[in-house]
N, C-alpha and C positions, 0 to 999 in steps of 0.2 A: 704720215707726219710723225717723224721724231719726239717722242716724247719730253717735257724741257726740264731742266737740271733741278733738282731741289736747292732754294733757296735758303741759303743758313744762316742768321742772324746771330749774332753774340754780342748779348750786354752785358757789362760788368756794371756793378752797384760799388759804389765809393761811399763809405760812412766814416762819418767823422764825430766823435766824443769832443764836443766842448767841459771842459771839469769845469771851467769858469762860470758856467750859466746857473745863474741865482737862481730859477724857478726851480731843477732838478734837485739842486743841495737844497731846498727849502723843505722838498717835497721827501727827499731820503729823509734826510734831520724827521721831520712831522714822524714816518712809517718807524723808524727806530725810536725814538719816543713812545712812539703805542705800542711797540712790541715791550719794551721796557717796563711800559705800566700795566699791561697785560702781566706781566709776570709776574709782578708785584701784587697785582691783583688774586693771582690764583695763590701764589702762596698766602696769602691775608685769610684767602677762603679756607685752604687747607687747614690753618691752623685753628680758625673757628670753628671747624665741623667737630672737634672733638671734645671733651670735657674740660673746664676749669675751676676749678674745686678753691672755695673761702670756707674757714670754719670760723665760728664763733663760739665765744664760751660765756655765759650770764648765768647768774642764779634768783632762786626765785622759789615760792612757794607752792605745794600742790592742797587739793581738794578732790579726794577720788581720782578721778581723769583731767578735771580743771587745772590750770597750769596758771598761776601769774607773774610773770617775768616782772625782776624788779631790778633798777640800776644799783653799782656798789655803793654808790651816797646816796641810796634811802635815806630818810629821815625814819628815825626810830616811830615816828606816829603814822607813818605809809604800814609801816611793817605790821605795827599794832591794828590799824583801820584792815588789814588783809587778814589777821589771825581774827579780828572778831566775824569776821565773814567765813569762816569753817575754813580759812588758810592756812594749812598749820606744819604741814612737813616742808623740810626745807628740800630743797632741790638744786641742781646743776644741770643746766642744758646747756648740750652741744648741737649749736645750727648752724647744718652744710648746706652751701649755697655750690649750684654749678649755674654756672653764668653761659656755659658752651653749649653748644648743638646738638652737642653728641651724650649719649648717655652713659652711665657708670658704674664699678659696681665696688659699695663701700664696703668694707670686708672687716675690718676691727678699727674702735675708738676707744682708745686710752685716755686718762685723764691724769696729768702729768703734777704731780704736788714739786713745788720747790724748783732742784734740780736735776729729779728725772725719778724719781717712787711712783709709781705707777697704779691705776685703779681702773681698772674695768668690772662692768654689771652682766653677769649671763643670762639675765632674763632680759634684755633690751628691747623694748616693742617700737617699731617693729623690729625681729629681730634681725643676726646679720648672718649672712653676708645682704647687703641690701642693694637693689636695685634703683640706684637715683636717676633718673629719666635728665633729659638736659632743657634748661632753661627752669628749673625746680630748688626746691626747698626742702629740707627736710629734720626734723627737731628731736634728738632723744632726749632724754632725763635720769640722773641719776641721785644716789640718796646720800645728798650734801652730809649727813653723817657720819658716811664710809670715810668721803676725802676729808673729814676733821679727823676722824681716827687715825688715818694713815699719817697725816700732817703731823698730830700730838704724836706720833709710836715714833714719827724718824728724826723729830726735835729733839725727843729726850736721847733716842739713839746717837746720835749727829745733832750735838749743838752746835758745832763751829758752822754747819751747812746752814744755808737758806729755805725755808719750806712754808715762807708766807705767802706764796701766791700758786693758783691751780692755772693751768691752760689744756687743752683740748689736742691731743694729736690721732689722725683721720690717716687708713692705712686703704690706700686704693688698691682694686683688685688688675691683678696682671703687670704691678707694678711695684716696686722697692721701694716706690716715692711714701713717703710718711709726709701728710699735709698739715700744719703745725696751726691753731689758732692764731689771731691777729691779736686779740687782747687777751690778758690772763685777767681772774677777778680774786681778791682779795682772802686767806682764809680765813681771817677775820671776818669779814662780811657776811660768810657761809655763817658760821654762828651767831654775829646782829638777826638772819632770818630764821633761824630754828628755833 
């Protein structure tokens, strides 16, 4: 017996793309949407993982290592009720706030009189360059006498210039950015607490 012929079958597959069909375009639209917010999402992430740095400036009085932070409208009897309590050197603190994830490293803080005479302390505890961790705080102090000195030497120097109010500028490390305080306080105020 003759062995029988091999049988050859051929199908072809015919597909057809409806563009018209609402479930597809529902379901593209939804997947591009999420890839969208996906991105969005990681850049939001990116940019929180790193440091973001607030400075603040206030003055206030010390005792030893005792610190009490006082607003620029004390009342002259806040100020008296803290010097009878052994409150008696005036003071300036600058508080860095990093609100970011990621940690940082402070490197020089300026204390800016007027419009731009400058005052820094070498002995600043802790000292610097400093290491601010993220999500943290961190407070120095300086001796509100110096920025009245500086203030009185560039008034008489430069009377036509401005040199009544101090503010806070914060110099991050690895970076050119100079972080500027949000409020300045008063150099008059510095002398109501000394």
């Amino acid at each position: 017996m003759a062995a029988a012929p091999p049988i050859v079958v051929h199908t072809t597959v015919h597909t057809t793309v409806h563009t018209g069909d609402l479930a597809t375009t529902i379901v593209a639209s939804l997947g591009v949407a999420l890839a969208l917010a996906s991105l969005a999402w990681q850049a939001w992430s990116f940019k929180a993982s790193g440091s973001r740095i607030t400075v603040e400036v206030a003055r206030g009085l010390k005792r030893g290592n005792a610190v009490a932070m006082t607003t620029a409208d004390a009342k002259p009897s806040e100020i008296e009720g803290l010097r009878k309590q052994g409150f008696t050197e005036p003071t300036v603190a600058v508080r860095i706030y990093n609100a970011g994830r990621g940690s940082t490293s402070i490197v020089d803080i300026l204390l800016s009189v007027g419009g731009g005479s400058g005052v820094t302390d070498a002995k600043l505890d802790p000292p610097l360059p400093f290491r601010l961790e993220g999500e943290s705080e961190k407070t120095w102090h300086f001796d509100a006498r110096l920025v009245q000195g500086v203030a009185q030497v560039w008034s008489e120097a430069a009377p036509d210039s401005s040199w009544d109010t101090v503010h806070a500028e914060v110099r991050i490390g690895g970076s050119r950015k100079v972080v500027r305080s949000e409020n300045t306080v008063p150099v008059e105020a510095l002398s109501r607490s000394g």
